[in-house]
C-alpha positions as CSV (number, residue, x, y, z in Angstrom):
1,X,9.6,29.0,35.4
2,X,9.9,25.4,36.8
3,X,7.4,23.0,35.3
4,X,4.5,21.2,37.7
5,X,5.6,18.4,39.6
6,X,2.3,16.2,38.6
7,X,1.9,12.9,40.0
8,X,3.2,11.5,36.7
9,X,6.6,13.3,36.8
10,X,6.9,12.4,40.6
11,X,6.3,8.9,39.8
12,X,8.3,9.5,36.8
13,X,11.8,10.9,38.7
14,X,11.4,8.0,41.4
15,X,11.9,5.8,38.4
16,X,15.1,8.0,37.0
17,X,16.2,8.1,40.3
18,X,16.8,3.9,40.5
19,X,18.5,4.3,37.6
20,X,20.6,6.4,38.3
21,X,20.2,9.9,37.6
22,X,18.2,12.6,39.5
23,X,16.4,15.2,38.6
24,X,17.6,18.8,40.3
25,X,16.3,21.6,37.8
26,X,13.5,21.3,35.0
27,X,11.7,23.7,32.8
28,X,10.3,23.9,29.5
29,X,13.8,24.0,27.8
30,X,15.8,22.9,30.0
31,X,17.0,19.2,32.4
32,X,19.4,20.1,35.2
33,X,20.3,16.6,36.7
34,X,23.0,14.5,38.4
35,X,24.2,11.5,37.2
36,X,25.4,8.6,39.3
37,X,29.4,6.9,38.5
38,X,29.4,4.2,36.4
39,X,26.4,5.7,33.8
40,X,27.3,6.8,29.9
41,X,26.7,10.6,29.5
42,X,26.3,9.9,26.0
43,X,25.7,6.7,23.6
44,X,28.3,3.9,23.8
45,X,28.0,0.2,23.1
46,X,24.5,-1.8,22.0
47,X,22.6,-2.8,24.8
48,X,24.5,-0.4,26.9
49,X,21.6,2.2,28.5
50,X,22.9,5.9,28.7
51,X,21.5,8.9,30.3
52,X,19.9,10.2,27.0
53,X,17.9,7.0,27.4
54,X,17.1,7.4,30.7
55,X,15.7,10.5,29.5
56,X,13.6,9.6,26.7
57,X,11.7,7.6,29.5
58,X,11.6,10.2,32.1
59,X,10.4,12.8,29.5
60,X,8.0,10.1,27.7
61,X,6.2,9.4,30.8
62,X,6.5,12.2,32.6
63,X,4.5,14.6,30.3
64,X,2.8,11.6,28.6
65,X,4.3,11.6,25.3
66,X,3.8,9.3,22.1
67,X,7.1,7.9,20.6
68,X,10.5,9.6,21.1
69,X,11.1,12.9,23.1
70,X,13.9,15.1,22.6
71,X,17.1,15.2,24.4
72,X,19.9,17.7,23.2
73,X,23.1,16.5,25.0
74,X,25.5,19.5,24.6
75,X,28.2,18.3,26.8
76,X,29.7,15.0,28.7
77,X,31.3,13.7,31.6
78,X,33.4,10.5,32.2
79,X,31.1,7.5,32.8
80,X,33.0,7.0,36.4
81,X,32.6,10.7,37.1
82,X,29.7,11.6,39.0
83,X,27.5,15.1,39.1
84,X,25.9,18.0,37.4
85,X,25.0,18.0,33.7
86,X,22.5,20.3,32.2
87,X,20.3,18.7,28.9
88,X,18.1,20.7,26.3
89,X,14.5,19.6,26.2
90,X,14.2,21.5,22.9
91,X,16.3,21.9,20.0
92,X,16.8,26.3,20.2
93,X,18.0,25.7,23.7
94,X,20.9,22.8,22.8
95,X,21.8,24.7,19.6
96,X,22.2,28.0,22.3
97,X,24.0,25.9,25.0
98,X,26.2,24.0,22.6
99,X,27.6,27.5,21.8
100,X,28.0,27.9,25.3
101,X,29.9,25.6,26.0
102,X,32.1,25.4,22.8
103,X,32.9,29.1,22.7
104,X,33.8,28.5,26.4
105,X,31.6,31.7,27.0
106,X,32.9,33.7,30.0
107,X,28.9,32.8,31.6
108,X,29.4,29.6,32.4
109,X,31.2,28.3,35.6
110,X,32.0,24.7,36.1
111,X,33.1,23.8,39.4
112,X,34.5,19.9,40.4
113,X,35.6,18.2,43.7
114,X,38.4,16.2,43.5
115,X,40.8,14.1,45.8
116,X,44.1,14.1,44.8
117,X,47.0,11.9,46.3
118,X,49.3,14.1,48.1
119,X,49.3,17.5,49.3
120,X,50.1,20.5,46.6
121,X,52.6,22.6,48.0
122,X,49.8,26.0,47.8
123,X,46.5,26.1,49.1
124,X,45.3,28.0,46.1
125,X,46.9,28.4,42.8
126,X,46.5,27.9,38.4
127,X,47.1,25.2,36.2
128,X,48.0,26.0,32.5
129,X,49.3,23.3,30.2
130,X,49.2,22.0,27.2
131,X,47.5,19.1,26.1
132,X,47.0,16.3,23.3
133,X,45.0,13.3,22.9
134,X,46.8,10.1,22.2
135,X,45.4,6.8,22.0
136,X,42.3,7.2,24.4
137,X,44.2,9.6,27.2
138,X,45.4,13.1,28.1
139,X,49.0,13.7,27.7
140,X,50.9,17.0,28.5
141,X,52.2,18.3,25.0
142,X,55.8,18.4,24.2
143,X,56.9,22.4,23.0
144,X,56.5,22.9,19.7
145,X,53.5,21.0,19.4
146,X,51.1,22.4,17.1
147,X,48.1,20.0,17.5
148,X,48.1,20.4,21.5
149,X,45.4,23.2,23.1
150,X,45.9,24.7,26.1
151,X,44.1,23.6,29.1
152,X,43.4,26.1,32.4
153,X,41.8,25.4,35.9
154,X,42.3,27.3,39.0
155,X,42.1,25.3,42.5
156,X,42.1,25.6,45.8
157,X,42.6,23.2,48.9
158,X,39.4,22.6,50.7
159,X,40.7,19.9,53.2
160,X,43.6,18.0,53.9
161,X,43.7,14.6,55.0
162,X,45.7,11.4,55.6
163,X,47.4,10.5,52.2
164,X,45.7,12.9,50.3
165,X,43.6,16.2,49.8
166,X,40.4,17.4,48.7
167,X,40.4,20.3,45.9
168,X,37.9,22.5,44.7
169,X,38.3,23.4,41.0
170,X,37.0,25.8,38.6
171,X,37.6,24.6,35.0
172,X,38.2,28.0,32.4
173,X,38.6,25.0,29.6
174,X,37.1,21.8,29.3
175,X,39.0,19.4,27.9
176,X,38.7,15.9,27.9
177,X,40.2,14.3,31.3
178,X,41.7,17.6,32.1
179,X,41.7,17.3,35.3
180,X,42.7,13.9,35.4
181,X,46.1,14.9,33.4
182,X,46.9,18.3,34.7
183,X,47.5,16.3,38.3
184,X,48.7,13.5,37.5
185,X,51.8,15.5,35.6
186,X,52.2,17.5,38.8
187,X,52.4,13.9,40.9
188,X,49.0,14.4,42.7
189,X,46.8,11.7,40.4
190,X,42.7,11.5,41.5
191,X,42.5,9.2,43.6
192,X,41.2,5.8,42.5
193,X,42.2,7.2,39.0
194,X,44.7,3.7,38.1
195,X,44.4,4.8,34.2
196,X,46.6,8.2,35.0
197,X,48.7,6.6,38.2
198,X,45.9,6.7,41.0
199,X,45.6,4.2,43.4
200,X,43.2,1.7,43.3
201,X,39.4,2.4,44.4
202,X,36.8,1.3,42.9
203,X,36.3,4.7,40.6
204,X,38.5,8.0,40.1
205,X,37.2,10.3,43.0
206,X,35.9,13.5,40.7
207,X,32.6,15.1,41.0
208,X,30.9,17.8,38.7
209,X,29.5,19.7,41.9
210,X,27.8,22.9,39.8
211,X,27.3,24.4,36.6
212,X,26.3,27.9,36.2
213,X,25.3,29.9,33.3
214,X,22.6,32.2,31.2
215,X,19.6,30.2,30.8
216,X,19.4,29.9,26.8
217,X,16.1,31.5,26.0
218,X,15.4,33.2,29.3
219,X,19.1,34.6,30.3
220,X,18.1,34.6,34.0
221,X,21.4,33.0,35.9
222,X,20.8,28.9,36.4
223,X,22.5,27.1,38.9
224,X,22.6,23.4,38.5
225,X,24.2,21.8,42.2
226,X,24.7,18.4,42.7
227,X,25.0,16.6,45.7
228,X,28.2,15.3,47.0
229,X,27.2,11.3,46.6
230,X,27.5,8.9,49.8
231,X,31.3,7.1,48.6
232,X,32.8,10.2,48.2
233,X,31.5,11.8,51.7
234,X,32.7,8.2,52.9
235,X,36.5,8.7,51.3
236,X,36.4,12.0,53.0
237,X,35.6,10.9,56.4
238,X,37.9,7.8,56.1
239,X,40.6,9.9,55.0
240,X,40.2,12.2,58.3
241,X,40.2,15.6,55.8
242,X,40.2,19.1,57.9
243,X,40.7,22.1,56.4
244,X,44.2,23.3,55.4
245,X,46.3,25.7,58.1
């Protein structure tokens, strides 16, 4: 069950919301939210504020509580990717999600929009690589390579448009900038994306659009959707995206 929406967590979420993240599922265990571009997921540099931060105060002065409140971050996203995250609000629900999403656990469905430069050849399809970390990005693996881990998505083409094209993608791994890679090899970077060959926009156009999965203590089915944010719908519309033939 959702928790009240008291005139304290109202005033509360306005506050969140200014800063960047908004709230779009809550309960006792649980924070569903959306996060703006440009705001850490997790701790980075002092003096830096992150969404765990952000949270503290929402949780502090929305249920009126003395010194710190917990927040259980069990997963990420890129600082200039927007969307959904899901956060624990107690520590049995992050050690349950944490599994979740380490054991890659058939129950939980990540779906992104992206806009890629180019047009793939097939309106539908399934990316499997290989993939390794090197010096802060995502490289395809060279065979042989024991330290690589394979990466799989599966897209389709939800518009087409001038110089590029709008994909929906389900993730079946999560690896860091996997999305970002897996394109860029096949010559369609993100767009805006200039650290893996995109052109320049002021941040790589990628959005965490829904999470699904088992609520952790519950087990009812929790979807977490997040709102497609104004300078993405603007890239679409400038870009004149229809559907594909």
């Amino acid at each position: 069950m959702q928790v009240e929406i008291t005139p304290e967590r109202k005033a509360a979420r306005r506050k969140l919301l200014r800063r960047g993240a908004f709230v779009l599922y809550e309960d006792n265990h649980l924070l569903g939210i959306s996060k703006k571009a440009g705001l850490l997921s997790q701790g980075g540099p002092k003096g830096v504020v992150s969404l765990p931060d952000l949270l503290d105060d929402y949780r502090r002065e929305a249920e009126g509580k003395p010194g710190k409140a917990y927040v259980g971050l069990v997963h990420r996203l890129d600082r200039n990717t927007s969307g959904a995250m899901v956060v624990a609000k107690t520590s049995k629900a992050a050690g349950r999600l944490a599994k979740l999403f380490r054991d890659r656990d058939a129950g939980l469905e990540k779906t992104y929009l992206a806009w890629v430069e180019r047009h793939p050849l097939q309106n539908e399809g399934e990316l499997v690589h290989r993939l390794r970390r090197e010096g802060g990005v995502t490289k395809i693996a060279a065979a042989g390579d024991d330290d690589a881990r394979e990466a799989r998505l599966r897209y389709r083409v939800a518009g087409r448009g001038k110089l590029c094209a709008r994909l929906e993608i389900r993730l079946e791994t999560g690896l860091p900038h996997q999305i970002r890679a897996q394109w860029a090899f096949l010559g369609h970077p993100i767009w805006g994306d200039a650290k893996y060959g995109g052109t320049p926009w002021p941040r790589p156009a990628l959005h965490a659009l829904t999470l699904v999965f088992p609520h952790p203590v519950g087990g009812e089915i929790v979807t977490i959707a997040a709102p497609v944010p104004t300078d993405l719908r603007e890239l679409d519309a400038g870009r004149n995206m229809v559907p594909p033939v």
